[in-house]
N, C-alpha and C positions, 0 to 999 in steps of 0.2 A: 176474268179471273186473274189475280194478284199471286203472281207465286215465288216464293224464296225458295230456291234450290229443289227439296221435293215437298216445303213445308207449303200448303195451300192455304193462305191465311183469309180466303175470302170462305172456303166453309169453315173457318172459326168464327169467322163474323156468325153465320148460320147458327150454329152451335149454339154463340151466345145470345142469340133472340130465343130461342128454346128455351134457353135457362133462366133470361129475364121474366117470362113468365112462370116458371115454375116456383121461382122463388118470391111471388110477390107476397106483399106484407099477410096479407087474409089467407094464404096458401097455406105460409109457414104457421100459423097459427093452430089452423086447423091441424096440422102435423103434430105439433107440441103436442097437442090434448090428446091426437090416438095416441102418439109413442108414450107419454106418461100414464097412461093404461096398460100398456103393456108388460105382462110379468118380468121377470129379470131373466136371464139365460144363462144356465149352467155350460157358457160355451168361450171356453179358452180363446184369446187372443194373445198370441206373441208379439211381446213387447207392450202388452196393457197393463194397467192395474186398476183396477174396481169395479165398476158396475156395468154388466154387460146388457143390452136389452134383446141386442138383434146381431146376428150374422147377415148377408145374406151374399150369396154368390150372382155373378153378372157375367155376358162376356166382358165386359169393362172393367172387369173386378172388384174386389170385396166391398161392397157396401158396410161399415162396423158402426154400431150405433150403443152409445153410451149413455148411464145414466145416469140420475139429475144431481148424485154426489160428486167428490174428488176423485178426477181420474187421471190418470197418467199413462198418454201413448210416447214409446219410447220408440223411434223408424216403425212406426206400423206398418205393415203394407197392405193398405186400402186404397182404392181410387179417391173412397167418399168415408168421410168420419165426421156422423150427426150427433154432438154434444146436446143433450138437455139442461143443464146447468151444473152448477159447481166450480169453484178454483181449481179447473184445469192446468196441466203443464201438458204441451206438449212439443217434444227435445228429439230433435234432428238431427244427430251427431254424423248419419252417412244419407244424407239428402241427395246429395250428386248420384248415388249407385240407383236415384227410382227414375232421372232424369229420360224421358221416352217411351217407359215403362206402360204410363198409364198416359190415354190420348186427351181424357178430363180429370184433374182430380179435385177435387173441393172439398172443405171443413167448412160445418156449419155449429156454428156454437150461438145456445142463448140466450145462456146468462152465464155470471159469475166471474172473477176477478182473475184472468187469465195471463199464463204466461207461454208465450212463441218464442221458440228458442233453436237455432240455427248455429251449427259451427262453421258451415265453409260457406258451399253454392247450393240451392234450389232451396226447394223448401215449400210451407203455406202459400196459397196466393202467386205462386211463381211462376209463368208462361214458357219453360224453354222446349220448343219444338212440340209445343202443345197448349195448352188451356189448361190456367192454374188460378181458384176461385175460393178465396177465405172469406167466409162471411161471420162477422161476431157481432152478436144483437144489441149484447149489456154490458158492462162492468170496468172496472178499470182495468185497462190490460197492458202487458208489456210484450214489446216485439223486440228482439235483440237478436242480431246475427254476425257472428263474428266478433264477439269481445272476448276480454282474457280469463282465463278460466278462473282466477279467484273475484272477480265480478259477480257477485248475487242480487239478480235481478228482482227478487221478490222482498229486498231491503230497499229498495231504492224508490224512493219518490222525486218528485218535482222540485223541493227545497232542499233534498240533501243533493240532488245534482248542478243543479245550475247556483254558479256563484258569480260575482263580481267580478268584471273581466281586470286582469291586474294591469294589460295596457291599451285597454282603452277608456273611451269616456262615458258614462253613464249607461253600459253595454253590460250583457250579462255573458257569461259561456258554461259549457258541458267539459273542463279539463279532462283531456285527451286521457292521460294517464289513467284515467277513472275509469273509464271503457277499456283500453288497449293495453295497459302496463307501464309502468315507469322504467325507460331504456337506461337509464342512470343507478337502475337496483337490477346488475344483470343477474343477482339469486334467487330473485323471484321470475316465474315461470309468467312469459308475455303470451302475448298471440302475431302470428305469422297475418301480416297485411295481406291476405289473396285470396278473402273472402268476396263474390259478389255473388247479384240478384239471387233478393230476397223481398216478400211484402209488396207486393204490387209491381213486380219489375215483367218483364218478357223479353226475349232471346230468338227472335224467329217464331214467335208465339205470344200467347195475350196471358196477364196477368194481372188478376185483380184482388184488391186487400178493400173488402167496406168496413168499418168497424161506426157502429149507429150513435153509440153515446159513452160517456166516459171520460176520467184523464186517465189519459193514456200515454207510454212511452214508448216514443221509435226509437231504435239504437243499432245501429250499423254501421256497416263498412265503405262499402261504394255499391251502384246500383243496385239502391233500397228507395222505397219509401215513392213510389209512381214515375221509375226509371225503364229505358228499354234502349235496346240496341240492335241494327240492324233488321228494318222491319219489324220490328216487335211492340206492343203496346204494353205499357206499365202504368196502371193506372190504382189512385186509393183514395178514396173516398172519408173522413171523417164526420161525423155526423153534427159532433158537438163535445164541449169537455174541453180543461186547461191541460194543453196537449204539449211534449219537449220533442221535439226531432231533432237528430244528431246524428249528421254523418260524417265522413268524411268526403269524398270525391264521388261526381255524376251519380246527386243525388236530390231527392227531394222535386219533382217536375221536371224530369232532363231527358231530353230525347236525342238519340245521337245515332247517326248514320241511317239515315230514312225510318227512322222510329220516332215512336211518340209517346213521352212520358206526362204524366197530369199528376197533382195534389190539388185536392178539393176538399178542402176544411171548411165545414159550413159556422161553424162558430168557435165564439171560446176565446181565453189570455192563452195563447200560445208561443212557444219560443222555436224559432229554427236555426239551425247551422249548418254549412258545411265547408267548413277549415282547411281542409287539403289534411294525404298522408302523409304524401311524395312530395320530393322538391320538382319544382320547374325543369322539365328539362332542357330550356332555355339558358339556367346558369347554370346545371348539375357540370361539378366538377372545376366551377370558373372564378375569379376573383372576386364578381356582382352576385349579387342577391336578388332574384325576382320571384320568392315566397315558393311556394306551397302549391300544388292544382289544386282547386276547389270544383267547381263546375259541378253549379248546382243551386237549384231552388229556384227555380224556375227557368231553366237552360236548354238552348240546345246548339249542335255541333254536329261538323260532318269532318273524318279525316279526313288529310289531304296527301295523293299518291301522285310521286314524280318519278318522271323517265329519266334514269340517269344515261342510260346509250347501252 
């Protein structure tokens, strides 16, 4: 047995062979078609909007199952939220307050043109000191966690974000400012850089983001997109779809400090980034320039701790 502090990450492993069965392809199918017979439920959920099908209480807690319209979960608190379809949003604005809360929690969505929307830490898909499992079947979707509040993710595609990198050569980019705010317009309202794991990351826990088909956009901060730290597994799956990832720092495959991060993009014109936020702190403060941290896209690292006396 493999253990982080009190986190036992060999019964995660466990856990998730139970669930790789549960959710395979002919399972989930079969589910669509009962829960799409099911009449709708006259049963409030706080922080939802539209179409209820099912409550159902757990000791693991709420199971909330929506239905096949537009629905809007705003911090639900569910373990598990089974979408049927629809242009979902679902907006995470106090994600960190369910962090522990729940020991599984998973979104099953499976279809429709979705938006994942994160302001700080945890989130869809997120592992920290637990098992965190977003699975989305269809659509083109957006994940974004941590951009600046006048960023509307449901305007953005593939061609209005990525342009021509102004210095380099034949290189495309995601300008920073588009996601984070322009620090040169201090009237306009930024975002504070201290967002992380989000979308396939883990934290002393596993975390997984599949998303099956689509273009789709990743958009984040640092440790997003198949990132983990400290024993943690971060892992995301893409299926296929002209896909933009865009982070900034220990992102996109980066495993750091006995963790292991993966991205697995099975096809598609895809673009990736990841830029740095922060300067080095190699020259922070100093007369030389040595860029930006990046670390990411396929990376890994361990710190390094010295005995001063």
């Amino acid at each position: 047995t493999i253990q982080c502090g009190a986190v036992d990450m060999a019964a995660m492993g466990r856990a998730l062979e139970i669930l790789r069965g549960t959710l395979a392809g002919e399972r989930l199918e079969t589910l669509k078609r009962a829960l799409l017979k099911m009449p709708d439920a006259q049963v409030p959920v706080p922080g939802m909007e539209g179409t209820v099908k099912d409550v159902i209480g757990t000791p693991y807690g709420p199971i909330v199952i929506g239905g096949p319209g537009r629905n809007v979960y705003r911090d639900v608190d569910a373990a598990v939220i089974v979408d049927v379809g629809g242009d979902d949003d679902y907006v995470y604005a106090k994600a960190e307050q369910r962090i522990g809360v729940f020991p599984v929690s998973m979104i099953l969505d499976y279809e429709g043109d979705d938006l994942y929307q994160v302001s700080r830490v945890g989130g869809p898909g997120v592992g920290v000191l637990g098992i965190g499992l977003l699975l989305d079947l269809k659509g083109n979707d957006r994940y974004c966690q941590g951009l600046w509040p006048a960023f509307d993710p449901r305007k953005q595609t593939r061609d209005a974000l990525v342009e021509k990198d102004p210095e380099g050569v034949n290189t495309r980019i995601v300008p920073f400012v588009k996601l984070y705010g322009d620090p040169a317009k201090p009237d306009q309202p930024g975002v504070m850089l201290d967002s992380g794991f989000g979308f396939g990351a883990g934290f002393c826990g596993v975390g997984i983001l599949v998303d099956e088909r689509g273009d789709d956009l990743y958009l984040g901060q640092k440790y997003v997109f198949g990132a983990a730290m400290w024993h943690g597994v971060g892992l995301l799956q893409d299926g296929g779809g002209n896909d933009v990832y865009a982070a900034g720092v220990a992102s996109i495959g980066a495993g750091i400090n006995g963790a292991f991060g993966a991205l697995d993009d099975r096809a598609g014109n895809d673009h990736y980034q990841c830029l740095g936020l922060h300067e080095s702190g190699y020259s922070a403060g100093q007369e030389w320039d040595n860029g930006y941290e990046g670390s990411g896209i396929g990376f890994g690292s361990s710190w390094r701790a010295e005995n001063r006396g």
